[in-house]
C-alpha positions in Angstrom: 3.9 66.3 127.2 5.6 67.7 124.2 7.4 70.5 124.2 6.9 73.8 122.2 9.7 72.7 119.5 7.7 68.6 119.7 10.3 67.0 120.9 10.2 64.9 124.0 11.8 65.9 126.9 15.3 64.8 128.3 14.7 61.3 129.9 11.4 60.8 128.8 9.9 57.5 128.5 10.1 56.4 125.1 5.9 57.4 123.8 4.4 57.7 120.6 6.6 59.8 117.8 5.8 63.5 117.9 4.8 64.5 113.9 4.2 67.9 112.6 1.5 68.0 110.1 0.2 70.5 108.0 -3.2 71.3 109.1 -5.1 69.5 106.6 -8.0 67.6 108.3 -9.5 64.3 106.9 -6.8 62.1 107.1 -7.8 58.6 108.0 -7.8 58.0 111.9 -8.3 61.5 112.3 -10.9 63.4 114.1 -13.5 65.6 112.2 -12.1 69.5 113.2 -14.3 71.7 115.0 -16.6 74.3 113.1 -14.3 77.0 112.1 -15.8 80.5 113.7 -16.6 83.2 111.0 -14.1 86.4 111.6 -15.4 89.2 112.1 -16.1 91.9 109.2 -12.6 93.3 108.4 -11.0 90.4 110.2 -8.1 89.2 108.3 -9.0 85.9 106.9 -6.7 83.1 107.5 -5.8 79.9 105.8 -8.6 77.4 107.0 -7.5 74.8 109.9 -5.0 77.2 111.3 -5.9 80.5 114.0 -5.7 83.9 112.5 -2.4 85.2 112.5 -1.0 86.8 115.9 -2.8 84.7 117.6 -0.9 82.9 120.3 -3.3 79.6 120.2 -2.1 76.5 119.3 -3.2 72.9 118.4 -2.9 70.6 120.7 -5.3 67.8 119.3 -4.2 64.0 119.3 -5.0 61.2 117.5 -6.6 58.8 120.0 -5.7 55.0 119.7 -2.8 56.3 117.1 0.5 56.7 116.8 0.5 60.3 115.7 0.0 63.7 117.9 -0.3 67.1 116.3 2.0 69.9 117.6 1.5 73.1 118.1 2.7 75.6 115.2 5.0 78.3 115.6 4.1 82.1 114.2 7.2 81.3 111.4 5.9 78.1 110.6 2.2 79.3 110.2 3.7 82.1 108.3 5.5 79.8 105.6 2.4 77.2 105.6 0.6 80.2 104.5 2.6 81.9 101.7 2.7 77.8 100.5 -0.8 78.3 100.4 -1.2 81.0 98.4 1.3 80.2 96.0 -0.9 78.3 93.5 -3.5 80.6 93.9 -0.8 83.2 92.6 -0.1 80.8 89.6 -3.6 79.9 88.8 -3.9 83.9 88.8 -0.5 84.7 86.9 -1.6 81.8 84.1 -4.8 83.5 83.6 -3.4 86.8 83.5 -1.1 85.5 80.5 -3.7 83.5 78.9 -5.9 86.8 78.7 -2.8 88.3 77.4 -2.1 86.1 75.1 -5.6 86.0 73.5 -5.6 89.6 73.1 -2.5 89.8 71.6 -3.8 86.8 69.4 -6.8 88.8 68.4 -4.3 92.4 68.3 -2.5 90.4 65.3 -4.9 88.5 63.9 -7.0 92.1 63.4 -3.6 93.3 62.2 -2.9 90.1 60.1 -6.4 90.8 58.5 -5.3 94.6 57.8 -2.8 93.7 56.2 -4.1 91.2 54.1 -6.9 93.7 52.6 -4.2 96.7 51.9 -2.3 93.7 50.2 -5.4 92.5 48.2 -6.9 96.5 47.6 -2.8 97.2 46.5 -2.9 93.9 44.4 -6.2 94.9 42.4 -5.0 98.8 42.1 -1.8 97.3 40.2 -4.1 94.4 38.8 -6.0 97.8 37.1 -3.1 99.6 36.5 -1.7 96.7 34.7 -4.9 96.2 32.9 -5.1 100.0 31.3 -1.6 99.8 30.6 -2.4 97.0 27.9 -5.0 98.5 26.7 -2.8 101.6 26.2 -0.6 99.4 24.5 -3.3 97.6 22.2 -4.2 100.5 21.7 -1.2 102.0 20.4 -0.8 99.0 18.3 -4.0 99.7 16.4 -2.9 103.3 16.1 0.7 102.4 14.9 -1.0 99.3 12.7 -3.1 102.1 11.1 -0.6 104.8 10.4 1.3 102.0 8.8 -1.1 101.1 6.4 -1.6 104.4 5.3 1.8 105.5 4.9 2.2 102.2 2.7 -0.9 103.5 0.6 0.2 107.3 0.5 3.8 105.8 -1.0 1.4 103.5 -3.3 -0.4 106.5 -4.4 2.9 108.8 -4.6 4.6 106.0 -6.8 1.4 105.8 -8.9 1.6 109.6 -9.0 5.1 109.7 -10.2 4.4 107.2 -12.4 1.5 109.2 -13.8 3.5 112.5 -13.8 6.2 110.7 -15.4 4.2 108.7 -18.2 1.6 112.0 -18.6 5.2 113.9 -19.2 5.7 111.3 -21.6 2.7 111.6 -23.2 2.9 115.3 -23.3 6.3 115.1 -24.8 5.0 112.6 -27.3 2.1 114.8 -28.3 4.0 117.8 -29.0 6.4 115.6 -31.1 3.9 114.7 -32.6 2.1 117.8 -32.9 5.3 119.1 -34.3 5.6 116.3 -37.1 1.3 116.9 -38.4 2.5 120.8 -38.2 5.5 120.3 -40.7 3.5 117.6 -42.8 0.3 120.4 -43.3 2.4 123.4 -44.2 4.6 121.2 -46.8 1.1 120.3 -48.6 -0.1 123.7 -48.2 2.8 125.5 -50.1 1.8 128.4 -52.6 -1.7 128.5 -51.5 -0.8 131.7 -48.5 -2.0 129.3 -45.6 -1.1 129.6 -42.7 -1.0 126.6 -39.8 0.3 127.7 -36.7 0.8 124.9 -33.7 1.3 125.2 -29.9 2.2 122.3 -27.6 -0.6 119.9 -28.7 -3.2 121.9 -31.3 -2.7 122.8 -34.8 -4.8 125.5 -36.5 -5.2 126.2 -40.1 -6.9 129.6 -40.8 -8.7 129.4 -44.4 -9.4 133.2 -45.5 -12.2 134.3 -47.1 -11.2 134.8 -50.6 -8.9 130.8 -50.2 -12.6 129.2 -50.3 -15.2 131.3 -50.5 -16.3 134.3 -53.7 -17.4 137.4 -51.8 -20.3 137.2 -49.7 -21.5 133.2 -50.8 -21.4 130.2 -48.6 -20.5 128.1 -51.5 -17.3 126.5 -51.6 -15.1 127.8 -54.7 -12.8 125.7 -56.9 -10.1 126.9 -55.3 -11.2 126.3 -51.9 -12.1 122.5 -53.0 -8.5 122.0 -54.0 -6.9 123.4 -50.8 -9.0 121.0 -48.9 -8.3 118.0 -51.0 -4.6 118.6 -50.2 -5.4 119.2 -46.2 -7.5 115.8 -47.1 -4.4 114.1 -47.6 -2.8 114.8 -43.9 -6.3 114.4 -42.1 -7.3 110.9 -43.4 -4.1 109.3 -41.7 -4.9 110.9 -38.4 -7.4 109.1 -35.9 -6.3 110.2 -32.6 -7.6 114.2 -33.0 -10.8 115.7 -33.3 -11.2 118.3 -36.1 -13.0 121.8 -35.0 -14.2 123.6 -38.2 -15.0 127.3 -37.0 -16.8 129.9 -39.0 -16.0 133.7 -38.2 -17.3 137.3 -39.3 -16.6 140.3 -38.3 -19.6 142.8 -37.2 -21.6 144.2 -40.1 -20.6 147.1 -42.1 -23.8 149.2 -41.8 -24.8 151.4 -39.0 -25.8 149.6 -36.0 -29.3 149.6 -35.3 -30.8 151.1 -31.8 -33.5 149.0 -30.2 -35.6 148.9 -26.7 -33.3 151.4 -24.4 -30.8 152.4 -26.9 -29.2 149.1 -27.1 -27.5 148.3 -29.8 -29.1 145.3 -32.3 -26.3 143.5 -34.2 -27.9 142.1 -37.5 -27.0 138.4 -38.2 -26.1 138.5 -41.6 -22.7 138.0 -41.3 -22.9 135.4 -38.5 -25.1 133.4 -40.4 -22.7 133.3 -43.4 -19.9 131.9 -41.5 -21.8 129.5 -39.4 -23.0 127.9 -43.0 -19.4 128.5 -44.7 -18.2 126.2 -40.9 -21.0 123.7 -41.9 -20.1 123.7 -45.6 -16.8 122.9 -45.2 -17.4 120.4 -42.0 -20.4 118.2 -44.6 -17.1 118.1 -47.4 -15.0 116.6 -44.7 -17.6 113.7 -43.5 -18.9 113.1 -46.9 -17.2 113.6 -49.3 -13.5 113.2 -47.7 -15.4 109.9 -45.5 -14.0 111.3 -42.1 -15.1 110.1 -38.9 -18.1 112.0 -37.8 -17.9 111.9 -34.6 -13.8 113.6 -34.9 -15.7 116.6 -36.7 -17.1 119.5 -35.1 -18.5 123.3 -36.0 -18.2 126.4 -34.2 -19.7 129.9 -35.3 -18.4 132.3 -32.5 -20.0 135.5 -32.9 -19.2 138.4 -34.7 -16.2 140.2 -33.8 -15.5 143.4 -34.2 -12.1 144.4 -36.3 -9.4 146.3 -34.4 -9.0 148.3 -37.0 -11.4 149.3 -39.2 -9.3 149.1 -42.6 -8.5 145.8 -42.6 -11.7 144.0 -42.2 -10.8 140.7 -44.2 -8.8 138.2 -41.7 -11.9 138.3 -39.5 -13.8 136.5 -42.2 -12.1 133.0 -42.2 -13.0 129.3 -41.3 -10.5 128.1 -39.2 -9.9 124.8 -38.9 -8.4 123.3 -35.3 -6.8 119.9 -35.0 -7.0 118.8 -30.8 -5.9 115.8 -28.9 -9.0 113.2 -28.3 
């Protein structure tokens, strides 16, 4: 019989080898194991094949016809057999543990990952627009810039043509009043001894023709006199084409009383008028007839009457006046 450690006593006939086994039933050549008895509720469960722990019970089953025998199993040894036992279990439980761990920190960072990635897509499109109404505010300022350009390349067009203007108009001026000047000098030299005067500004020349120079007292009819005074402004006038010749007949206001009409206005009797305006119209018809002057150079004027400043000298108001002016 074996001992308590399974070896065979001192002097023993030589038997069949004791072996320690782990209780794990099934082997080949072993018997089937008994039914295991359910614990009791609360009982602590232990691994199956072996007695619940602190039990003193032991196996004592044999192999019959074999070479093996099952020992008995210390309280140590039951003890280690079981920890061995649940090891894997602790694994198996450990691995799934960090599996579960793992996939949740897989889906923590994915969800993350995919945070990330739309602030970086919403950020990219913000600067995408920003970018976007940047060139426009650039094109933009181009078109501006483009147009302020072109007009201040028309305003110095238009300030060079206005200089140009200014300065050939100041020509021109200039070249008028020479000119002015020169018909001035050329009318008075033919007009010596006949008491005419011809006074000139900066670009007209007026000749004032007195009453008694062309006219007899109170006719329309030009005189001998008068016919020669023209022929000899005839001489001057033919050789000018760029002027227009105003022929103006003036009076001064009758010599009689005024007469009173409708509200005590006063009615100025057209005498006078009349005889200038036909004296103007007699001396323009000499011009474009008889002289062959452009018609279209010669106008009349018949102002009306004016009244003298003093009452005296009555006679220089009753003239025909006779007004050279640029075209």
């Amino acid at each position: 019989m074996a001992t308590s450690l399974g070896l065979p006593p001192a002097g023993a006939p030589p038997g069949p080898r004791p072996v320690r086994l782990t209780p794990a039933f099934g082997m080949p050549g072993l018997p089937t194991p008994p039914p295991r008895p359910t614990p009791a509720f609360g009982a602590p469960a232990g691994v199956p094949g072996l007695p619940l722990p602190g039990s003193q019970a032991s196996i004592g089953i044999a192999a019959a016809g074999s070479d093996f025998e099952v020992l008995p199993i210390s309280r140590g040894e039951r003890r280690r057999l079981e920890r061995k036992s649940w090891l894997p279990w602790t694994l198996c439980v450990l691995l799934a543990g960090g599996s579960c761990a793992g996939g949740v920190w897989a889906f923590v960072r994915e969800r993350r990952l995919a945070g990330a990635t739309t602030a970086a897509l919403a950020g990219r499109e913000a600067i995408k627009q920003e970018r976007d109404a940047a060139l426009a505010l650039v094109e933009q300022g181009k078109a501006t810039l483009l147009d302020l350009q072109q007009k201040v390349v028309r305003f110095e067009e238009k300030a060079a043509e206005s200089a140009a203007a200014g300065a050939s108009s100041a020509a021109t001026r200039k070249e008028v009043a020479e000119s002015t000047a020169a018909l001035a000098e050329a009318l008075r030299a033919e007009l010596v001894g006949h008491k005419v005067p011809v006074v000139s500004d900066s670009d007209t020349i007026t000749v004032s023709l007195d009453e008694g120079v062309l006219f007899a007292a109170g006719k329309s009819e030009i005189s001998l006199d008068g016919y020669r005074v023209l022929y000899r402004l005839s001489k001057v006038l033919k050789d000018i084409h760029d002027r227009k010749i105003l022929v103006g007949g003036y009076t001064d206001a009758p010599r009689k009383k005024p007469a009173k009409g409708k509200g005590g206005k006063t009615v100025v009797t057209s005498s006078g008028w009349d005889l200038a305006a036909a004296r103007a119209v007699g001396v323009a018809r000499f011009f474009v007839e008889d002289l062959k002057l452009e018609a279209k150079r010669v106008a009349v004027t018949a102002p009306a009457p004016t009244p003298p400043k003093n009452k005296r000298v009555r006679v220089p108001l009753r003239r025909v006046d006779i007004v050279l002016a640029p075209v």
